[in-house]
N, C-alpha and C positions, 0 to 999 in steps of 0.2 A: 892597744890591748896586749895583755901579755900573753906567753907561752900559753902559763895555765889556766885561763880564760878561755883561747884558741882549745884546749887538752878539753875542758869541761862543756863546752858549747860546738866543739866544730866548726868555730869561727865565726859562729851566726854574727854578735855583739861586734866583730872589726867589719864583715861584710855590712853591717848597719850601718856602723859609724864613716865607713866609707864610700856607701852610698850615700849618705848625708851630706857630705862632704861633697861629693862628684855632683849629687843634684845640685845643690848651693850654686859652683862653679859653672855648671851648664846652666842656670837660670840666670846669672849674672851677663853670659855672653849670650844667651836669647834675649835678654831684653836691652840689653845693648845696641843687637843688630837690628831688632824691631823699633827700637824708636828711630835708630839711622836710615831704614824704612820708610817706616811713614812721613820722617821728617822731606823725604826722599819726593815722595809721592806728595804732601801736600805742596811744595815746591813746585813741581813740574804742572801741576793742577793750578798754580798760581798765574805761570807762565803762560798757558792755554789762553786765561783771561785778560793779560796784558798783552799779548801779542795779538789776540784778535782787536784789541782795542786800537792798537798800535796799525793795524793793519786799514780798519775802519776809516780809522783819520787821514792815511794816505791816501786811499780810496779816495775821501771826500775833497782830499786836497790835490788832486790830479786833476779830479772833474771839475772843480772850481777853476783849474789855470786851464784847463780847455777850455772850458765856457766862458771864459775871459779872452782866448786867444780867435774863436770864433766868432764872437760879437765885435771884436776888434778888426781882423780883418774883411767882417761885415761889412762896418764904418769904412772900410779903408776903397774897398770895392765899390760901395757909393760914391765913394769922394771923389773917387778915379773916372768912374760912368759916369758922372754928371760932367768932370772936368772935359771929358773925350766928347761929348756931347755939345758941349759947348764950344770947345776948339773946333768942330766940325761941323757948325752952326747948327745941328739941329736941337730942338725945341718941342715944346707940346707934346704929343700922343707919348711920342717914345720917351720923353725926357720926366711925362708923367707915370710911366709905367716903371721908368728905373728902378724907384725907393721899394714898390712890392714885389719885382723879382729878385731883385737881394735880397728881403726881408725873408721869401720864401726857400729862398737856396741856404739862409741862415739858420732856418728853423728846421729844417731838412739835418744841417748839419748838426743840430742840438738836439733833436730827436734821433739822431742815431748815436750821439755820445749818451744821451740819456738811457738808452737801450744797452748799451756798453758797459755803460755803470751799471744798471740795473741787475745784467746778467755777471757781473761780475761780485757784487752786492751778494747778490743769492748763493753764488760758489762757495763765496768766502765766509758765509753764515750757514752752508751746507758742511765744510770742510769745519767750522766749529763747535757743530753740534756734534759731527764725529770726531773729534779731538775729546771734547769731554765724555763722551760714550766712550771712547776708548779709556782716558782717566777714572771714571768709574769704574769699568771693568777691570780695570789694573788695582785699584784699591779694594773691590771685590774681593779679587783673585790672593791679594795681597793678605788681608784678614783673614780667609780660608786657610791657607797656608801656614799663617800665625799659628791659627788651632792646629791645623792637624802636626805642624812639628809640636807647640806645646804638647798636644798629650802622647807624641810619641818618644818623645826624649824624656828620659829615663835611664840611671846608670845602671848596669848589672851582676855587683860583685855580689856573691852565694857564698854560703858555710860550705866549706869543704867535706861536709859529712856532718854527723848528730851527733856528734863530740861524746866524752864522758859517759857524761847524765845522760845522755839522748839512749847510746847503747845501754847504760846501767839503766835506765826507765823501762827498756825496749825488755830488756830477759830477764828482767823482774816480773813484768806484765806478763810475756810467755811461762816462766814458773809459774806466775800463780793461777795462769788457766791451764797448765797442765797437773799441778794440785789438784783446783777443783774440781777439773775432768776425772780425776783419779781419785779423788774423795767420794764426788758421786755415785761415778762406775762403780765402788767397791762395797756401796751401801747396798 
């Protein structure tokens, strides 16, 4: 804008044109930072979902090589009672009761990995329900946020006064109500 633009307006017309300008620039870098945001937040919300998955599978694959190493040395605890059993001649009663107290010290030991998993299972599906409870809340809090800086950002350059025209409008206006106040009066 020029001098006498500024001289006739007060500067209204450059405080416009530069608050045009300043909003432009501030909405370019709000919506910059909000898609690096969300971009942000969908990520870490993605994460949530593979790492519980991730976690699940270990889980399933622990308990599988225990359950493998328990029924193994099951076997191995039979094969030894019987052998000792045999090296030591005895036979019948005892040598028939071997296969169900191993079996029952086996199930023993698979009911309590089972138990293990199970409460472990639950942890790790309590700990992801609040994972995403907490993800929501952050993309909540996130969106909120959005809004209320959108509507609060806003540049603030002002006319430095009512220029010109503004004052010559202003004590024209006053003349001519005090004409007509004085026209009237004097009728």
């Amino acid at each position: 804008m020029s001098v006498f633009s500024n001289f006739l307006d007060g500067g209204a017309g450059a405080a416009e044109k530069a608050n045009k300008a300043e909003n432009a620039w501030l909405k370019g870098q709000y919506n910059a930072s909000a898609s690096l945001g969300e971009s942000l937040l969908m990520k870490a919300l993605a994460g949530i979902d593979s790492g519980y998955e991730s976690a699940k599978a270990n889980l399933g694959k622990a308990g599988e090589t225990t359950t493998m190493q328990i029924l193994g040395q099951g076997k191995q605890a039979l094969a030894a009672g019987q052998q000792a059993l045999t090296d030591s001649g005895f036979s019948g009663t005892i040598a028939a009761q071997l296969p169900g107290q191993v079996a029952n010290q086996t199930n023993q030991a698979l009911g309590q990995v089972g138990e293990a998993l199970g409460a472990q299972s639950a942890n790790l599906d309590m700990q992801h329900a609040n994972a995403k409870f907490s993800g929501a809340s952050a993309i909540a809090n996130w969106a909120l946020n959005k809004a209320n800086t959108a509507n609060a950002v806003k540049a603030q350059y002002q006319a430095s006064g009512p220029g010109f025209i503004g004052s010559f409008s202003e004590a024209l206006g006053k003349a001519a109500g005090s004409w007509a106040t004085g026209f009237i009066g004097g009728v």
